[in-house]
N, CA, C and O of each residue as an XYZ file, in Angstrom:
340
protein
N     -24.642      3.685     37.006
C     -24.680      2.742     35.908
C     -23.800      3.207     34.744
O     -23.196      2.366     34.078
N     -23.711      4.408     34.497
C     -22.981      5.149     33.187
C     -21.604      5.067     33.841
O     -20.681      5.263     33.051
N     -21.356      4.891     34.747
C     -19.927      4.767     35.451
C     -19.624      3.292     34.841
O     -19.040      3.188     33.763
N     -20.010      2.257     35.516
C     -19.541      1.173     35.295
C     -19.687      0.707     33.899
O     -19.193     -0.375     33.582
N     -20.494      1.629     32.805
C     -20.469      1.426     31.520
C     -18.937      1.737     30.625
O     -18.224      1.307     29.718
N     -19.057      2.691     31.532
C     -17.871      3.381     30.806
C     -16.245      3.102     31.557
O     -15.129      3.404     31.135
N     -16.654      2.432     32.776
C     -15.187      1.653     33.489
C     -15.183     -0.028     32.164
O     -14.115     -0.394     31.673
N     -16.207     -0.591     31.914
C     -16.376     -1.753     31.199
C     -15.897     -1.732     29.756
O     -15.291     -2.678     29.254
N     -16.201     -0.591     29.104
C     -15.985     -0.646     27.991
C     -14.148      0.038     27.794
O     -13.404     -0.085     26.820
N     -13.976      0.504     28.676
C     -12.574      1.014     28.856
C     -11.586     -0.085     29.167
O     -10.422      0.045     28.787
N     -12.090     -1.502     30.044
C     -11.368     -2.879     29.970
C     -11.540     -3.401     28.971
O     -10.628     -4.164     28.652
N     -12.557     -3.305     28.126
C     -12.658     -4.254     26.742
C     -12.396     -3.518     26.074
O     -12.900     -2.396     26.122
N     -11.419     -3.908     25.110
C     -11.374     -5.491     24.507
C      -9.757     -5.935     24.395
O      -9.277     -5.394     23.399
N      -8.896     -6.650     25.022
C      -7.592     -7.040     24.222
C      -7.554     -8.016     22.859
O      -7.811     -9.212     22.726
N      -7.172     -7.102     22.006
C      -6.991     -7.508     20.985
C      -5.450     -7.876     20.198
O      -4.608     -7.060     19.825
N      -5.406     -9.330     20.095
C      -3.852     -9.579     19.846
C      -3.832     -9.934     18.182
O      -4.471    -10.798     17.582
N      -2.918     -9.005     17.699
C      -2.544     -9.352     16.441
C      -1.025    -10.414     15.723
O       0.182    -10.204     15.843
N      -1.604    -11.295     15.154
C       0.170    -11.807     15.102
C      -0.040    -11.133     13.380
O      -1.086    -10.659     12.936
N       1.127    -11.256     12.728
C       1.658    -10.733     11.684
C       2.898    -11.479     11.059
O       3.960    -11.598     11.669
N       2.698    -11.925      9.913
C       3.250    -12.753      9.093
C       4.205    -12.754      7.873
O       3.571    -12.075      7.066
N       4.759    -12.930      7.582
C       4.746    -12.564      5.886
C       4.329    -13.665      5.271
O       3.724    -14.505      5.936
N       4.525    -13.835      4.141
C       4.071    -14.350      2.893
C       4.717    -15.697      3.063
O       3.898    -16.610      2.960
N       6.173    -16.151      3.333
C       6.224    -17.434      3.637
C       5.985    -18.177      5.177
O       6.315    -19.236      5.710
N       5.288    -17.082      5.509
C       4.540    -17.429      7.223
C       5.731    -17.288      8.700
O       5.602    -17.783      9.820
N       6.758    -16.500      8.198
C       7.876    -16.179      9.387
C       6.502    -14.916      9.795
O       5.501    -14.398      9.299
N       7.139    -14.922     10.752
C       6.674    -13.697     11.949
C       7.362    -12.171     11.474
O       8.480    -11.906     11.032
N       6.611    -11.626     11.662
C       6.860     -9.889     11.094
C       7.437     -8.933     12.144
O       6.521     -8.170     12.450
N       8.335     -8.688     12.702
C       8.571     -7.536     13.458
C       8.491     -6.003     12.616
O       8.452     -5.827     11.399
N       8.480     -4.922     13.786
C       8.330     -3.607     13.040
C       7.252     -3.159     12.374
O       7.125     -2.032     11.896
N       5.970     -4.619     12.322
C       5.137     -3.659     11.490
C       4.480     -2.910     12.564
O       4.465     -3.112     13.778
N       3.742     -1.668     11.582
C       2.799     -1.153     12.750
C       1.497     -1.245     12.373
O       1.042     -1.173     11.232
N       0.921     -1.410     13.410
C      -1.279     -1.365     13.819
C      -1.633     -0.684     14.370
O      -1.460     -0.478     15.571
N      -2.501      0.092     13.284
C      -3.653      1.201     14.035
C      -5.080      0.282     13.833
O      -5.413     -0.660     13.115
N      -5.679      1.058     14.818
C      -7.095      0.538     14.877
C      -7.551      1.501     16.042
O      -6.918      1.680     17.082
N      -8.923      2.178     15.654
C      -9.285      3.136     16.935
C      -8.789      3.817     17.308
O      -8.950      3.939     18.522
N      -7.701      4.907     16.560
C      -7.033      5.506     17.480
C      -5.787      5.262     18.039
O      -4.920      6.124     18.186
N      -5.659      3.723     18.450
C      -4.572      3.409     19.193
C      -3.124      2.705     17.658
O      -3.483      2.432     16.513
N      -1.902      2.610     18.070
C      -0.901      2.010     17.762
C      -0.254      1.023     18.367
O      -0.048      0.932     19.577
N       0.089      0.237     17.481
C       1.392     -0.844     18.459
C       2.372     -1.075     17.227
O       2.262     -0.500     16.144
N       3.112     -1.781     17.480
C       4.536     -2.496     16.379
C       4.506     -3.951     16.962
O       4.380     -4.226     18.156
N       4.614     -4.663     16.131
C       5.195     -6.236     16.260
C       6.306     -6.173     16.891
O       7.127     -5.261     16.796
N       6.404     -7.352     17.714
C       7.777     -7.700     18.459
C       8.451     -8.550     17.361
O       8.059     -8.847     16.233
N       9.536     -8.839     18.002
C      10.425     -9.927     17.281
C       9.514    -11.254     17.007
O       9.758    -11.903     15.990
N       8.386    -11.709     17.955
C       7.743    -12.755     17.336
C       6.448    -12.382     16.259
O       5.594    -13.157     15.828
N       6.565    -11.370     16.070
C       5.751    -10.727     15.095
C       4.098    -10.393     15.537
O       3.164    -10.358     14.736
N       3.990    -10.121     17.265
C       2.706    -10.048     17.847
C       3.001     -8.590     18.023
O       4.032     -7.917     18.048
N       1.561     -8.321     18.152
C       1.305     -6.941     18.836
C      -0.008     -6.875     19.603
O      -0.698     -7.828     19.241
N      -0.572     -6.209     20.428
C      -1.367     -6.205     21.591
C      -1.656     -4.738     21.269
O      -0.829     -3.830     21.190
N      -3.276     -4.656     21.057
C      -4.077     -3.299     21.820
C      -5.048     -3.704     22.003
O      -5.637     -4.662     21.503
N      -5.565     -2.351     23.444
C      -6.734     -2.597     23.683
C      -7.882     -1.895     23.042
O      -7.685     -0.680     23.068
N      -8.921     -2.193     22.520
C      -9.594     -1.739     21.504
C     -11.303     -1.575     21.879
O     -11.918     -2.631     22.025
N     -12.088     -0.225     22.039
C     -13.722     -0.321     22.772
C     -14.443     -1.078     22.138
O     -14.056     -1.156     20.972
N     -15.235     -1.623     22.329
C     -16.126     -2.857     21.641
C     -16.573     -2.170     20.514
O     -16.404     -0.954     20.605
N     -17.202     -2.639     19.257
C     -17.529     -1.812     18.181
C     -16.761     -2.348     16.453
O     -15.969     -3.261     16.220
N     -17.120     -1.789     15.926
C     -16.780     -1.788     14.414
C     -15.837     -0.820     14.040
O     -16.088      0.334     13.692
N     -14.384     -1.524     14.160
C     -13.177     -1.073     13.826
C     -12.804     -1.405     12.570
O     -13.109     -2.497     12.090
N     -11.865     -0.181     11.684
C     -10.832     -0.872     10.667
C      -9.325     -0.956     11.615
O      -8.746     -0.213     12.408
N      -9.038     -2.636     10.877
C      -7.705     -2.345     11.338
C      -6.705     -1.934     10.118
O      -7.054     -2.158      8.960
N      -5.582     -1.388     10.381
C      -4.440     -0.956      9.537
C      -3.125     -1.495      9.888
O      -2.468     -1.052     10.830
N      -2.587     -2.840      8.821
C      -1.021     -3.232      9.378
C      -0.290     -3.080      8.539
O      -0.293     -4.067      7.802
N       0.678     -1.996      8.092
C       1.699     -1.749      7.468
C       2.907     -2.250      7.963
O       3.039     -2.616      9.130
N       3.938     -2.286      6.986
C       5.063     -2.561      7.409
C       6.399     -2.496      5.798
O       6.445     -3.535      5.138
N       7.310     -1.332      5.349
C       8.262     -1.050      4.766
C       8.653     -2.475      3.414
O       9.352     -3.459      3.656
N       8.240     -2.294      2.593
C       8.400     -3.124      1.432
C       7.546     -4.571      1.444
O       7.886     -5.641      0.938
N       6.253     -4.227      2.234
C       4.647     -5.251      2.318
C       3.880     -4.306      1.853
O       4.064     -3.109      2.073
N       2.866     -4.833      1.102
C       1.682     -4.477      0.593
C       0.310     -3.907      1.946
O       0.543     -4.393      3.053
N      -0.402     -3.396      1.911
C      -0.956     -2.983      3.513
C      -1.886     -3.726      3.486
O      -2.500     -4.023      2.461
N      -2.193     -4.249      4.926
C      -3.674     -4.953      4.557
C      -4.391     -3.984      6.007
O      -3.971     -3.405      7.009
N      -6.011     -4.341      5.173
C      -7.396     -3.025      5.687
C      -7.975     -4.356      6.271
O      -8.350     -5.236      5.497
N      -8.062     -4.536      7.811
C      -9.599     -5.523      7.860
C     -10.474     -4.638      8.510
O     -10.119     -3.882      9.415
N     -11.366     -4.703      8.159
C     -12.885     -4.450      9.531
C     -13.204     -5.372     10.605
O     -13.755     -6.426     10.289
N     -12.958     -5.155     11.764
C     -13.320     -5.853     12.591
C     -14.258     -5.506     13.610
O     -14.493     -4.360     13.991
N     -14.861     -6.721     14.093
C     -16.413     -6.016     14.930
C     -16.043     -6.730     16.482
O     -16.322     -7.870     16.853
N     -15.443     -5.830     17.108
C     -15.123     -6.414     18.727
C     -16.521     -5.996     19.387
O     -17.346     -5.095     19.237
N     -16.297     -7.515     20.477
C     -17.200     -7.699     21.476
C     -16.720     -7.842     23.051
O     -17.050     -7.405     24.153
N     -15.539     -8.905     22.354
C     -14.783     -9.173     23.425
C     -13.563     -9.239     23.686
O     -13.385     -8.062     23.375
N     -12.503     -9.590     24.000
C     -11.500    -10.243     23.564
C     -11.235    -10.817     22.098
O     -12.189    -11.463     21.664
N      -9.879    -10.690     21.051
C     -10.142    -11.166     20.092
C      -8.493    -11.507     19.690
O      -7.535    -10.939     20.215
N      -8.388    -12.772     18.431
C      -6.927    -12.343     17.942
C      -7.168    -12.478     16.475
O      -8.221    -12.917     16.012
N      -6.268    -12.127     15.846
C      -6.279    -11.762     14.372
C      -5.053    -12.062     14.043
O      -4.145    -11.752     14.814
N      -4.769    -12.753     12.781
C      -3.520    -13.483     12.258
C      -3.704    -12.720     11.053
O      -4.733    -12.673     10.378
N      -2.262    -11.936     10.773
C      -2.217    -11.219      9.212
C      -0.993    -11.308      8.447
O       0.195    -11.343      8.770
N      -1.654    -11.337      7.262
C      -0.019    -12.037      6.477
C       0.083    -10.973      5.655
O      -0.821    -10.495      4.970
N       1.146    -10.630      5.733
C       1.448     -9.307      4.619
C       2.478    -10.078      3.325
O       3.277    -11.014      3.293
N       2.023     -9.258      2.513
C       2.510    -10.037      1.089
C       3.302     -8.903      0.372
O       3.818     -9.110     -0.726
């Protein structure tokens, strides 16, 4: 049972972030931590990690944007839209 707990929680959760700026174009280059893990925005300004279920901060910086902090509480699958200003 502690096997398949820990095979389960190791598939969950994909968590997709898009990233914005301020007049709502798409952000490449920024980067997201959350849990441990990293990604960077693509050219359409998404980024993808997978994240263990639980009460995360996320962190999206990105070179002359202000940073934004969310808390997020994964269960399952999730996406998150962030606009940096």
């Amino acid at each position: 049972m502690a096997a398949l707990l820990a095979f389960w929680m190791w598939q969950c959760c994909q968590v997709r972030i898009e990233v914005h700026g301020p007049a709502g174009q798409p952000l490449s280059g920024a980067r997201i931590e959350a849990a441990g893990n990293q990604a960077e925005s693509s050219e359409t300004g998404v980024a993808e990690l997978r994240i263990v279920p639980g009460v995360h901060q996320v962190v999206v910086t990105r070179e002359g944007y202000t940073p934004q902090r969310l808390q997020i509480a994964i269960t399952s699958d999730a996406a998150l839209d962030v606009t940096l200003v």
